[in-house]
N, C-alpha and C positions, 0 to 999 in steps of 0.2 A: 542399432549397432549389432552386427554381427560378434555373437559367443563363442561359435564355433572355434575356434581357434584355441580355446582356454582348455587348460584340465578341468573333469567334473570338478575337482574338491575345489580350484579356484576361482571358479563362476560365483556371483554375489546372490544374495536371498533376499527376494521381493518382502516388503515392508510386510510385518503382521498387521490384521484387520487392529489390533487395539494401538500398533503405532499409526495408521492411520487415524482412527481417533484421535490421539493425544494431539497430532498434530493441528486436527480440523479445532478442537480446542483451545490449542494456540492460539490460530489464525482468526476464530470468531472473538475471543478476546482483545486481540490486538482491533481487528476493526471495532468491536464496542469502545474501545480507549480514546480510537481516534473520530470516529463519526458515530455515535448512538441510534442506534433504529429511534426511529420516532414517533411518536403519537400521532393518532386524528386529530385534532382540533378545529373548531372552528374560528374560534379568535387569532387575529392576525398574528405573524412573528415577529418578536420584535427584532431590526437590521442586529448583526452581529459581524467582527469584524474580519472573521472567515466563516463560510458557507460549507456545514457538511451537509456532501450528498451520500449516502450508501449505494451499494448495486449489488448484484447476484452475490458475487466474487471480488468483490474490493472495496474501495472508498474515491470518492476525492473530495480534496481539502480546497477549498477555493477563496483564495483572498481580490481584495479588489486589482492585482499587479501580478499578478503568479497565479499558484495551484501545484498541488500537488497530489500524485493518482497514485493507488496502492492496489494493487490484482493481483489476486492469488492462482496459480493455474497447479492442480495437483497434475501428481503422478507424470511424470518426462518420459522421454523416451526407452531410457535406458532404466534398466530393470532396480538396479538400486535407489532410484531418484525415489521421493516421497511427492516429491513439487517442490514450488520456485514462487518465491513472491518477487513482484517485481516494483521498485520503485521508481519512479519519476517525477521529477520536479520540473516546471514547464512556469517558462515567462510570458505572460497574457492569460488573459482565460481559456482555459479548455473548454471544449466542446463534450458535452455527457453524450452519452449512449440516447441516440430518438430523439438526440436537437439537432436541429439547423448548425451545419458548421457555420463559424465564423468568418467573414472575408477577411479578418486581422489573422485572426487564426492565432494559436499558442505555439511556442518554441518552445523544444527539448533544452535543458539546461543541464540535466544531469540525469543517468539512469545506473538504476545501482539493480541488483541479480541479488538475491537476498534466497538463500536455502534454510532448511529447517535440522539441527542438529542434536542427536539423545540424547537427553542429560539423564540418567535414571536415576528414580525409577518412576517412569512414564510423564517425563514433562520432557520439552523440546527448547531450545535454543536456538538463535538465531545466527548464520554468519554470512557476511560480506562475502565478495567478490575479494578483496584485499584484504582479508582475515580475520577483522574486527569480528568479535561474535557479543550478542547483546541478548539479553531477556528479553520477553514479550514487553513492559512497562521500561525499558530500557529501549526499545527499538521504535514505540510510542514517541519517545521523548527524543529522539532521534531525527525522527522524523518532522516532528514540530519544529525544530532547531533548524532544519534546513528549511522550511518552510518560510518560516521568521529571518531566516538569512537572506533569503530571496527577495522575500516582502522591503526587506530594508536597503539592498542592493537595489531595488527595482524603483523605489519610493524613502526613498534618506528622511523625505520632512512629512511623513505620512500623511499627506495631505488627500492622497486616494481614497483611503479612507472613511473621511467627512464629505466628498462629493462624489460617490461611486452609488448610483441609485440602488434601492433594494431588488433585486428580481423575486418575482414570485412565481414556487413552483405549480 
């Protein structure tokens, strides 16, 4: 986006290096809440009835009927932007980064634009597209919720569940 057009005094001021920070703080908290980096192991895992995968920049939540992907993408276009997490909730299994797409393939079921906003001094909040603004452990629990709404919209007698094979990664 072109500035040019603005007076200097009312051009906006590029994030400081420590609200960056705070934010990338946020955001690694928020994906620790929802999918944990994980250990080596060698002993097998045992099925669970949603699949966290991490990645660079996000998460996905993967149930046996749904899924749901959380990516973080800093710093936007525009000089004020810090970044944009983006949420998606998708019916069928996604496809991760470096797998074989699926021929069922997953549908978008909802995608929500999720910003990060100051709260001082030096923590960040979350808000909606539609205004709603949530804490980090608040937008966790947000997100589970739509997850579990999906799961239940997708499968009423959770019967996927009990017959959806373990994949091993």
């Amino acid at each position: 986006m072109d500035d040019s057009h603005r007076p200097y005094g009312d051009r906006p001021t590029p994030p400081t290096t420590k609200q960056k920070a705070a934010v990338q703080r946020a955001v690694k908290t928020l994906l620790d809440v929802l999918a944990p980096e994980r250990t080596t192991t060698r002993a097998p895992r045992q099925p669970v009835p949603i699949e966290q995968h991490r990645t660079p920049n996000g998460c996905v939540l993967q149930a046996p009927t749904s899924a749901l992907s959380v990516s973080w993408f800093p710093e936007g276009p525009d000089i004020e932007s810090i970044g944009e997490l983006q949420v998606v909730l998708w019916r069928g299994v996604a496809s991760r980064r470096g797998a074989a797409p699926r021929p069922e393939g997953a549908v978008v079921v909802r995608e929500l634009n999720i910003r990060p906003v100051e709260v001082p001094p030096d923590a960040f909040n979350w808000r909606t597209d539609d205004g709603a603004t949530y804490d980090t452990e608040g937008l966790a629990a947000y997100c589970l919720a739509l997850l579990k709404e999906q799961m239940l919209a997708d499968d009423p007698t959770g019967t996927a569940q009990a017959t959806t094979p373990r994949r091993r990664d």
